[in-house]
N, CA, C and O of each residue as an XYZ file, in Angstrom:
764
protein
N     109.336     12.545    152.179
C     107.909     12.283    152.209
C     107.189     13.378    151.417
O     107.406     14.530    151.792
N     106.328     13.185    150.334
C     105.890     13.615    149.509
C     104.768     14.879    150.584
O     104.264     14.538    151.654
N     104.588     16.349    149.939
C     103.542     17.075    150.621
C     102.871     16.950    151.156
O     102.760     17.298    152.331
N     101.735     16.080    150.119
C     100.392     15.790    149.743
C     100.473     14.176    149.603
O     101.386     13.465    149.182
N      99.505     13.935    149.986
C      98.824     12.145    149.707
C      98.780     11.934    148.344
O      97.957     12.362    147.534
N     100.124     10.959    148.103
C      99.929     10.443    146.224
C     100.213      9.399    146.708
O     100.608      9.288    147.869
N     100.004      8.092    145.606
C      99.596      6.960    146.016
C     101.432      6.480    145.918
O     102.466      6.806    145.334
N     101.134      5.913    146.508
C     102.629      5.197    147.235
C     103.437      4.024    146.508
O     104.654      3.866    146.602
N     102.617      3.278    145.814
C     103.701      2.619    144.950
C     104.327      3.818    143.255
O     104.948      3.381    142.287
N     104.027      4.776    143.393
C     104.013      5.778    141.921
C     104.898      6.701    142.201
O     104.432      7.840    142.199
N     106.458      6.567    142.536
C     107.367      7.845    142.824
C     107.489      9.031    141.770
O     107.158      8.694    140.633
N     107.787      9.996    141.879
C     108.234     10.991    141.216
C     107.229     11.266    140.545
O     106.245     10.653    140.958
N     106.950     12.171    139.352
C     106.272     12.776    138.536
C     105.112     11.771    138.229
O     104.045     12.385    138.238
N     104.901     10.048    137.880
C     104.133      9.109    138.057
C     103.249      9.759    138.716
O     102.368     10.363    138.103
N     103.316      9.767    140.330
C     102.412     10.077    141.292
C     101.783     10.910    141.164
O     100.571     10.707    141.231
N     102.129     11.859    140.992
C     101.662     13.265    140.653
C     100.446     13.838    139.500
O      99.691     14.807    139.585
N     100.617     12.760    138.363
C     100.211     12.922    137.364
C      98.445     11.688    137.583
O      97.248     11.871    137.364
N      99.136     10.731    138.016
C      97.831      9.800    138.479
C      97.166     10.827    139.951
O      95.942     10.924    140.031
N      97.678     11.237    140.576
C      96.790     12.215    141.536
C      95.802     13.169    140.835
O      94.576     13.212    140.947
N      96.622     13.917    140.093
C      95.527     15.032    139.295
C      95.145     14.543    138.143
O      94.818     15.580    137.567
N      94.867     13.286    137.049
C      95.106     12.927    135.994
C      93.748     14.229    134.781
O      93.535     14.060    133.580
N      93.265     15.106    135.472
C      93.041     16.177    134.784
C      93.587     17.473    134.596
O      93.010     18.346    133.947
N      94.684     17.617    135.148
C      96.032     18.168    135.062
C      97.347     17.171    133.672
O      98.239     17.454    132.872
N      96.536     15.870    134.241
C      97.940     15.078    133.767
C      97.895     14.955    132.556
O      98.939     14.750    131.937
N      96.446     15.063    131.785
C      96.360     14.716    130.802
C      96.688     16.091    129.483
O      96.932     15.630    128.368
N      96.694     17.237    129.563
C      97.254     18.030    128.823
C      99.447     17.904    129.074
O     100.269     18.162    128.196
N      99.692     17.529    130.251
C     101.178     17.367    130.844
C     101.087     16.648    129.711
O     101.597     17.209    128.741
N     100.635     15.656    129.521
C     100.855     13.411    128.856
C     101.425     13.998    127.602
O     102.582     13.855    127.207
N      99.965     15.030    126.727
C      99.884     15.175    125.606
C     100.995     16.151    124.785
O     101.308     16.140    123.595
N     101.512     17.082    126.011
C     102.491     17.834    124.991
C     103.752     17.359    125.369
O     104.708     17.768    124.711
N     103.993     16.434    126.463
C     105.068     15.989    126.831
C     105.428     14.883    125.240
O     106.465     14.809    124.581
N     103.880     14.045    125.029
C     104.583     12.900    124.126
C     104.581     13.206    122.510
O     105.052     12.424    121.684
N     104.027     14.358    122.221
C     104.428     15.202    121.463
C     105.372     15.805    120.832
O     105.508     16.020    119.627
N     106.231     16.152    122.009
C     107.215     17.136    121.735
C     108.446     15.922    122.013
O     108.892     15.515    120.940
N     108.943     15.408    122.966
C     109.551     13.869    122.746
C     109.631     13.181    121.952
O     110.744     12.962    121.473
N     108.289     12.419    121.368
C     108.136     11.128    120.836
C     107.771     11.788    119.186
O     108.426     11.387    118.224
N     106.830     12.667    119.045
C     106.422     13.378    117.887
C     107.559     13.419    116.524
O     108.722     13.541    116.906
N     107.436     13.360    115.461
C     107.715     13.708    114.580
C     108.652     14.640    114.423
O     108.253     15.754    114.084
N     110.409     14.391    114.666
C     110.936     15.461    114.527
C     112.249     15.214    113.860
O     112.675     14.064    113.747
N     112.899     16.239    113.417
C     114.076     16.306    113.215
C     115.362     15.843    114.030
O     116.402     15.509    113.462
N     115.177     15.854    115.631
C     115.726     15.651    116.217
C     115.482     14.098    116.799
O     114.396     14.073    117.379
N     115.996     13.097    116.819
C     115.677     11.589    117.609
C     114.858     11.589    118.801
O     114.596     12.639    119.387
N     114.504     10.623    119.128
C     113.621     10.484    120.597
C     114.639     10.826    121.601
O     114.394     11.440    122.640
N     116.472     10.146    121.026
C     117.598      9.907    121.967
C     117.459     10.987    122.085
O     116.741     11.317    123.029
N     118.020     12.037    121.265
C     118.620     13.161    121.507
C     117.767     14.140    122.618
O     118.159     14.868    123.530
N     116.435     13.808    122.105
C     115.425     14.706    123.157
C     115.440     14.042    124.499
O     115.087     14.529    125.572
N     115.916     12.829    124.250
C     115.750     12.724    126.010
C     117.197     13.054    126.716
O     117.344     13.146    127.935
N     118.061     13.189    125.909
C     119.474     13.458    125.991
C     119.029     15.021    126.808
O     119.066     15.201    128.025
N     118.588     16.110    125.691
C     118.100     17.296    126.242
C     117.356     17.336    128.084
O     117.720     18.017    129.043
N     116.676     16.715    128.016
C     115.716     16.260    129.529
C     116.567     16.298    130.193
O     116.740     17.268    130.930
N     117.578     15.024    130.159
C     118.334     14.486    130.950
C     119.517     15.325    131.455
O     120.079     15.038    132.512
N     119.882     16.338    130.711
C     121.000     17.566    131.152
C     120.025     18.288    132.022
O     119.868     18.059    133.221
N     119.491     19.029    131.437
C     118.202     20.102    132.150
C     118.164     19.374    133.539
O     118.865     19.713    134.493
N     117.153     18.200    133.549
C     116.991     17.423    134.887
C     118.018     17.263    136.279
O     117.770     17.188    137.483
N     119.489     17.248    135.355
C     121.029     17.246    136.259
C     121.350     18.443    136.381
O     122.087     18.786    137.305
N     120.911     19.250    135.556
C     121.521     21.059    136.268
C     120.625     21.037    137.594
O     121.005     20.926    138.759
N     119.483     21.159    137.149
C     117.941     21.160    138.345
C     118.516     20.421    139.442
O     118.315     21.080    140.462
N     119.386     18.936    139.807
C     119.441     18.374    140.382
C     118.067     17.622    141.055
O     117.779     17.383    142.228
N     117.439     17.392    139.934
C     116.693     16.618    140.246
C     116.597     15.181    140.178
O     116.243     14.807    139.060
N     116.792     14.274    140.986
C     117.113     13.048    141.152
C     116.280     12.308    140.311
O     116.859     11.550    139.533
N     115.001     12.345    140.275
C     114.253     11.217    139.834
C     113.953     11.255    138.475
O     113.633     10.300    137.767
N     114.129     12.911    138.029
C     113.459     12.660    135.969
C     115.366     12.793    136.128
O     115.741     12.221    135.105
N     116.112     13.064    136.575
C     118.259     12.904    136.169
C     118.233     11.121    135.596
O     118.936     10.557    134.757
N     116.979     10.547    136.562
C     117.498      9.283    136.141
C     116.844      8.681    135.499
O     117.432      7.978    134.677
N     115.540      8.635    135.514
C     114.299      8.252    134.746
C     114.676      8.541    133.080
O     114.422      7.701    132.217
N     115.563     10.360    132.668
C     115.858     10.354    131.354
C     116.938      9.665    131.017
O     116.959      8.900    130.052
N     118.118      9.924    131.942
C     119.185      8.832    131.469
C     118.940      7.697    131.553
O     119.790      6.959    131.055
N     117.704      7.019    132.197
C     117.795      5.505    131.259
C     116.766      5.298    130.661
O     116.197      4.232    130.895
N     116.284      6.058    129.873
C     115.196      6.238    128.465
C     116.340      6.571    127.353
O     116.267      5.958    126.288
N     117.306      7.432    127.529
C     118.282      7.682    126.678
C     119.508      6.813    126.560
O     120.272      6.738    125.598
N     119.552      6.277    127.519
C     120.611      5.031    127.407
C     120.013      3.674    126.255
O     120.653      3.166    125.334
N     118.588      3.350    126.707
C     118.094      2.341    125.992
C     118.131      3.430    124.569
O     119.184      3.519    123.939
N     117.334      3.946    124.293
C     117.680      4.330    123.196
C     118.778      4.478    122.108
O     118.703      4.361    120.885
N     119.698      4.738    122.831
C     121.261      5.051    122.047
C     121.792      4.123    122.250
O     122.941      4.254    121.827
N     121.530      2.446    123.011
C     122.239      1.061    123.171
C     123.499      1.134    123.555
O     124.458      0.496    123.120
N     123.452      2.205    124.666
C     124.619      2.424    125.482
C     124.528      3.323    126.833
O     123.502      3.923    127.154
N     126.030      3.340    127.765
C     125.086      3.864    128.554
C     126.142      5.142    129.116
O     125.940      5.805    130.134
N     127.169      5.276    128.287
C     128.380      6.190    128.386
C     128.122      7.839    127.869
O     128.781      8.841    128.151
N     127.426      7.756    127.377
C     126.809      9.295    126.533
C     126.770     10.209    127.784
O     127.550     11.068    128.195
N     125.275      9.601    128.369
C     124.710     10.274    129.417
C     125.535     10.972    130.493
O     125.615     12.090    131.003
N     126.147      9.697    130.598
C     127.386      9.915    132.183
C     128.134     11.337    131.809
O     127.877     12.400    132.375
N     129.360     11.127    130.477
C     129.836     11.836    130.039
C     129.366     13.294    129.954
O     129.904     14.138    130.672
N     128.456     13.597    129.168
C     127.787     14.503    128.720
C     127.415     15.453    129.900
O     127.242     16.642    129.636
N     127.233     14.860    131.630
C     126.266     15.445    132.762
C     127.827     15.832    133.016
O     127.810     17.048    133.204
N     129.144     15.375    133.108
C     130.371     16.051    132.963
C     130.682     17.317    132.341
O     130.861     18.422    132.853
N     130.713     16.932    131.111
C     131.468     17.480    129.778
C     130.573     17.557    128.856
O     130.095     16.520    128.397
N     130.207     18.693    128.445
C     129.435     18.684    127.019
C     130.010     18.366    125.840
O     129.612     17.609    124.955
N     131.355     19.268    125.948
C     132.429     18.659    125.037
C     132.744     17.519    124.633
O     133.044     17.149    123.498
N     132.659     16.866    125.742
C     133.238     15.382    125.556
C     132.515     13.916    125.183
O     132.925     12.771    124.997
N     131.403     14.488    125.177
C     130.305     13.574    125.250
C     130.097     12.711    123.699
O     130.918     13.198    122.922
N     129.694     12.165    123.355
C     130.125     10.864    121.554
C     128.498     11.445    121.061
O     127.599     10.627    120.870
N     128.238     13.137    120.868
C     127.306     13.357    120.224
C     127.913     14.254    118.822
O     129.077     14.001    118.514
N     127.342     15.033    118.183
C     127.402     15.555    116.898
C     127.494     16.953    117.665
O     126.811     17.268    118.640
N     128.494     17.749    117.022
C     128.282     19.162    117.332
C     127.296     20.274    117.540
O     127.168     21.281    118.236
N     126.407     19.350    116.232
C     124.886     20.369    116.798
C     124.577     20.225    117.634
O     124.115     21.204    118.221
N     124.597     18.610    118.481
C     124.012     18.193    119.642
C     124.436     19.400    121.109
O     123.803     20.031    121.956
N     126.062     19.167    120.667
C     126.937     19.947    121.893
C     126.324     21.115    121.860
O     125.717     21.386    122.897
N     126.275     22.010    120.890
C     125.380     23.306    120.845
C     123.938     23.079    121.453
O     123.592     23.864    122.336
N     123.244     22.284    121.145
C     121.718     22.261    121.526
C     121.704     21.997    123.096
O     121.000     22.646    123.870
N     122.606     20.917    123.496
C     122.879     20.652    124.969
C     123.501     21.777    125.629
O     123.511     21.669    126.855
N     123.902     22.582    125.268
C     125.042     24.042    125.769
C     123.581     25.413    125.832
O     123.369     26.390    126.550
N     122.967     24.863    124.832
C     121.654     25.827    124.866
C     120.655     25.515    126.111
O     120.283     26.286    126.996
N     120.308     24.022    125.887
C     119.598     23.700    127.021
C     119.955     24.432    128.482
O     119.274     25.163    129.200
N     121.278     23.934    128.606
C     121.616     24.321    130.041
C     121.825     25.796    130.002
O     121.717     26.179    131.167
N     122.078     26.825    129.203
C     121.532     28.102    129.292
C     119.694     28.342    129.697
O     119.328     29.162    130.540
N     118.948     27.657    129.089
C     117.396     27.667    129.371
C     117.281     27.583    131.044
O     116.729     28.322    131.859
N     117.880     26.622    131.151
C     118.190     25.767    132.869
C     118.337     27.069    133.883
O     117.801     27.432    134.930
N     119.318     27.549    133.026
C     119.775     28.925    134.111
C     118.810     29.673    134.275
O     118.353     29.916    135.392
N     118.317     30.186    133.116
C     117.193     31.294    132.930
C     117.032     31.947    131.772
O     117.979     32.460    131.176
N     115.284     31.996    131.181
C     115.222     32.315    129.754
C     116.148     34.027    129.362
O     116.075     34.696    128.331
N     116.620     34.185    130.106
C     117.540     35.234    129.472
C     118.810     34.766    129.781
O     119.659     35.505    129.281
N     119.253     33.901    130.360
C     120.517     32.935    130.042
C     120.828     33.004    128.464
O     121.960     33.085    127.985
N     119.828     32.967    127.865
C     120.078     32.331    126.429
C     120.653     33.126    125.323
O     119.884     33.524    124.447
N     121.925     33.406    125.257
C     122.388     34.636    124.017
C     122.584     34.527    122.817
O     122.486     33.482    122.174
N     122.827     35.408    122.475
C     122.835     34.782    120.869
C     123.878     34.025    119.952
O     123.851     33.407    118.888
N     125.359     34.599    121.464
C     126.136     33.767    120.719
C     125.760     32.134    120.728
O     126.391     31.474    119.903
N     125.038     31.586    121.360
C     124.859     30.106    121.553
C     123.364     29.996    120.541
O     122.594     29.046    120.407
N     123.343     31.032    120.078
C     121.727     30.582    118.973
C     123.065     30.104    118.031
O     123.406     28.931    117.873
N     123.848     31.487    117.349
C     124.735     31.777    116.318
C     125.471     30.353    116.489
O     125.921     30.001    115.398
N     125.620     29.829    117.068
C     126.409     28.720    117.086
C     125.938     27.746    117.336
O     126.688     26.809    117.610
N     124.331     27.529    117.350
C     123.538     26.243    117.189
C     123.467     26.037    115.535
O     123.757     25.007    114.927
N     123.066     27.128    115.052
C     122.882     27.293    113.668
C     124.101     27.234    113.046
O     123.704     27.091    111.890
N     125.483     27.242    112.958
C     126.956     27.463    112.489
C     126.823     25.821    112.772
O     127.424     25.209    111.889
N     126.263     25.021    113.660
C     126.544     23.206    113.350
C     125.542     23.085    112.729
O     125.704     22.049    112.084
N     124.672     23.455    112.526
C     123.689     22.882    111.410
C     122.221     22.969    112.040
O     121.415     22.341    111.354
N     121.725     23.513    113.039
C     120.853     23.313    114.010
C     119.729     24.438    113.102
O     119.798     25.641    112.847
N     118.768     23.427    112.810
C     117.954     24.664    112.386
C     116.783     25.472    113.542
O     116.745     25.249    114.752
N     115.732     26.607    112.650
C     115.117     27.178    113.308
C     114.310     26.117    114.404
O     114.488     26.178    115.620
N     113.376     25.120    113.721
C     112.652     24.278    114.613
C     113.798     23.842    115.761
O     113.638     24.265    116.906
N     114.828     23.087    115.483
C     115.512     22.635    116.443
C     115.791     23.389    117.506
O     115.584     22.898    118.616
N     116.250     24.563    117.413
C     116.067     25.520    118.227
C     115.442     25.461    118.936
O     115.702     25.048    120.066
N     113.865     26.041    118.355
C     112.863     26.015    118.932
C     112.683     24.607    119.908
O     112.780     24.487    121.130
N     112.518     24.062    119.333
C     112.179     22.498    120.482
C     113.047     22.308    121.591
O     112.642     21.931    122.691
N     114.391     22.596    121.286
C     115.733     22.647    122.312
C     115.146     23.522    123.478
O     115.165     23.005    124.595
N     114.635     24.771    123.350
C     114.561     25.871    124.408
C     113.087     25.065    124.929
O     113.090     24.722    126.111
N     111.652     24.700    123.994
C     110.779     24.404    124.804
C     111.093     23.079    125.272
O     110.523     23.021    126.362
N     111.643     22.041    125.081
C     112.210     21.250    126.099
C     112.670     21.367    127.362
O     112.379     20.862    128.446
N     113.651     22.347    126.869
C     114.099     22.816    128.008
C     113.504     23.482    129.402
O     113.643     23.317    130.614
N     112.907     24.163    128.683
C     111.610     24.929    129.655
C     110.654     23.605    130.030
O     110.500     23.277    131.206
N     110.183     23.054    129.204
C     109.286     21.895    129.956
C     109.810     21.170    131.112
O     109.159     21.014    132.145
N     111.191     20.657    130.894
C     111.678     19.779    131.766
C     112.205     20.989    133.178
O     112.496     20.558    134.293
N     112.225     21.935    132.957
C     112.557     23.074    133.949
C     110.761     22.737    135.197
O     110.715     22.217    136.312
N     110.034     23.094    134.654
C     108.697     22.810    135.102
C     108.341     21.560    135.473
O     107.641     21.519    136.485
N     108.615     20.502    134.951
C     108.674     19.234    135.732
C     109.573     19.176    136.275
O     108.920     19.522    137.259
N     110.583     19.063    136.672
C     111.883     19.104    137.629
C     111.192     19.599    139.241
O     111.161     18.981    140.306
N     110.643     21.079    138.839
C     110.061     21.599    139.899
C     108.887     21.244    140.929
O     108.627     21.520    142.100
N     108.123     20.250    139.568
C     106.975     19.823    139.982
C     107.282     19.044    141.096
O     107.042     19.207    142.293
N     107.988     17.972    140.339
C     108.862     16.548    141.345
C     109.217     17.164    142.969
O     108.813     16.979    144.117
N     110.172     17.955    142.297
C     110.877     18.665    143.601
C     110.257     19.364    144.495
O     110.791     19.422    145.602
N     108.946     20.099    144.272
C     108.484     20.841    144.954
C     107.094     20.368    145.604
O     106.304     20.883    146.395
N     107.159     19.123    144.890
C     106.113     18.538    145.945
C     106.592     17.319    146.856
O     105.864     16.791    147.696
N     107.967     16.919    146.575
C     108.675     16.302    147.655
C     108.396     14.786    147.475
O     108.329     13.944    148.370
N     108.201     14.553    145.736
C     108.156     12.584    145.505
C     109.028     12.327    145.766
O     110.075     12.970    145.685
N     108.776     10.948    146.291
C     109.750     10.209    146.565
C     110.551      9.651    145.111
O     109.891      9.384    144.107
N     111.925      9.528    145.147
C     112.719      8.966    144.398
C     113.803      8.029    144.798
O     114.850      8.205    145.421
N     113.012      6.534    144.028
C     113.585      5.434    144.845
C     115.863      5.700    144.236
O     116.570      6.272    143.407
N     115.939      4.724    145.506
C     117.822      4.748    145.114
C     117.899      3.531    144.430
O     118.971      3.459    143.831
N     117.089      2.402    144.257
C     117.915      1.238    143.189
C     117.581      1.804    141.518
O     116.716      2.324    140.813
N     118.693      1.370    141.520
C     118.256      2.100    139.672
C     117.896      1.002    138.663
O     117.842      1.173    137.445
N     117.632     -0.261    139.378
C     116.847     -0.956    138.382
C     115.444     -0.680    138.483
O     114.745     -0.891    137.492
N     114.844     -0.165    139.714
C     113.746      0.867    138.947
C     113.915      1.734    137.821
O     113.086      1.866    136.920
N     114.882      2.249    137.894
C     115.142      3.670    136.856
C     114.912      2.640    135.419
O     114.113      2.955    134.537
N     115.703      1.454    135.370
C     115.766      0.413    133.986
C     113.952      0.798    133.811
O     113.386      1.547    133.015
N     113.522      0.119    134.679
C     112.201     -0.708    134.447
C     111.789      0.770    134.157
O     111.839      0.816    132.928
N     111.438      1.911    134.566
C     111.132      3.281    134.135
C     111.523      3.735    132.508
O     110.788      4.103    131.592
N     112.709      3.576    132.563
C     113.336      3.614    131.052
C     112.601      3.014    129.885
O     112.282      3.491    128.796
N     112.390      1.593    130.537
C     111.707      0.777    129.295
C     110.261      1.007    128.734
O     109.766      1.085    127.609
N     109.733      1.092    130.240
C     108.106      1.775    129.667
C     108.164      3.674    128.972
O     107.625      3.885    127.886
N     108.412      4.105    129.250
C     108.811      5.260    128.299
C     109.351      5.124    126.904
O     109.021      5.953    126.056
N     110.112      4.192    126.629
C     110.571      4.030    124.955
C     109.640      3.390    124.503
O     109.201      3.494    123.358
N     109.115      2.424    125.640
C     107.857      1.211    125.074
C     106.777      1.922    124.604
O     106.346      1.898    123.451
N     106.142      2.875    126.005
C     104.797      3.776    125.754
C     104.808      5.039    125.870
O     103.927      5.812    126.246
N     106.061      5.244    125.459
C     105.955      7.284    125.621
C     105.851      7.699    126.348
O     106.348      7.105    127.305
N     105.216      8.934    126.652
C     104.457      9.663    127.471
C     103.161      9.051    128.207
O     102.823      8.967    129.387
N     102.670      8.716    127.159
C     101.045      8.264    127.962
C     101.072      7.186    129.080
O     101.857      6.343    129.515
N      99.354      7.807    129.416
C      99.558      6.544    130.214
C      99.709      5.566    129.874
O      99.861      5.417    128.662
N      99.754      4.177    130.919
C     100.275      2.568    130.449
C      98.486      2.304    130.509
O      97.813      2.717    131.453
N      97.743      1.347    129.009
C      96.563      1.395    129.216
C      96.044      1.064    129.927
O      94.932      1.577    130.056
N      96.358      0.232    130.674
C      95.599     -0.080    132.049
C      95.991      0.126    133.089
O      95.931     -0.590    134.088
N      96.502      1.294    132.930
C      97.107      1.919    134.223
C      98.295      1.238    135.021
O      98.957      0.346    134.491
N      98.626      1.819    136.703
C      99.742      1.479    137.242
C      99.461      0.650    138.442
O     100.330      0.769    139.306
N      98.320     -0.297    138.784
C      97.943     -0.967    139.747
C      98.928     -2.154    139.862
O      99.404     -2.532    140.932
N      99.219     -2.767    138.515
C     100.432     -4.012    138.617
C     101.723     -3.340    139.192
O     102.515     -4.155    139.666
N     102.146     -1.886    139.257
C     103.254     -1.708    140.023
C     102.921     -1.873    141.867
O     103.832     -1.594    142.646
N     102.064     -2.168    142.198
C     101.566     -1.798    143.446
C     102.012     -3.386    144.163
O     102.008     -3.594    145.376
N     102.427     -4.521    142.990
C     103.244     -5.769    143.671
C     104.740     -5.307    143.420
O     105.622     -6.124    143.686
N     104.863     -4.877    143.250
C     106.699     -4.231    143.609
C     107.302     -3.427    144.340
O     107.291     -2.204    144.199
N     107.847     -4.009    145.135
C     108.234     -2.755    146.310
C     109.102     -1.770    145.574
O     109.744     -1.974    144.545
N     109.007     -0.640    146.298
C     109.372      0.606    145.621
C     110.436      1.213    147.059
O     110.167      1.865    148.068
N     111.700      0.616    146.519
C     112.613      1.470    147.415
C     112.707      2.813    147.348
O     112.577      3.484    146.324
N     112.991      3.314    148.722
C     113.072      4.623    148.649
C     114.930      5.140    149.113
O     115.258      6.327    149.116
């Protein structure tokens, strides 16, 4: 049961963000930015990043919310699984394994992060920006993880919510949905 009074059909970070939506709206903007924005790196790969961070954190609801934004994305759904295993093993590109090996150093703590794992983001090909975006990802999704967690949303167990979550995120990013989340309020929301 969530802390604080957030509206009840809106689990996890949703809720949170429609509670304060003058809080939510600088969250929206650098979240769909730094995700969805213009980068070197894919939408997949960045949600690939989330989605490790989110499973170190053990946070249930963005662990699943990114793995199935990153599943639709990459038109599969074996990456994710793998990868929350094995970094090694996972069907990405070596820079990736480095950038994901970085992430979960961020996860630990910004002095987790050494240089042998810069030296060897950059030795696969990982440039300065990538870097850069890898660690503030990382750190972002460190801070939402907490948010979720520390205010005690609920995170439903069927994961065809998680689908239906997945899809509006590749569909609409970050932002809000324009007319908001009142049509979720006819769907029950297992917990």
């Amino acid at each position: 049961m969530p802390h604080i009074a957030l509206p009840e059909h809106l689990p996890g970070i949703t809720g949170l963000l429609e509670y304060s939506r003058v809080t939510a709206e600088p969250i929206r903007q650098l979240t769909q930015f730094i995700l969805r924005g213009e980068n070197s790196l894919s939408p997949a790969e960045r949600e690939l990043i989330a989605t490790i961070v989110s499973h170190q954190n053990e946070c249930r609801f963005c662990t699943a919310a990114h793995t199935a934004a990153a599943d639709l994305l990459l038109g599969e759904n074996e990456t994710c699984e793998v990868m929350k295993q094995d970094i090694d093993a996972a069907p990405v590109s070596d820079k990736m394994k480095a950038l994901l090996k970085l992430a979960k150093q961020v996860q630990q703590g910004g002095k987790a992060v050494t240089a042998e794992s810069i030296a060897n983001a950059k030795a696969q090909g990982a440039t300065h920006t990538e870097i850069h975006d890898t660690v503030l990802i990382a750190g972002l999704f460190c801070l939402y993880n907490r948010y979720v967690d520390g205010m005690a949303t609920v995170a439903p167990a069927d994961p065809q919510f998680y689908t239906g979550l997945g899809q509006r995120l590749v569909q609409y990013g970050y932002n809000r949905l324009p007319n908001g989340y009142d049509h979720l309020k006819k769907q029950a929301q297992p917990s």
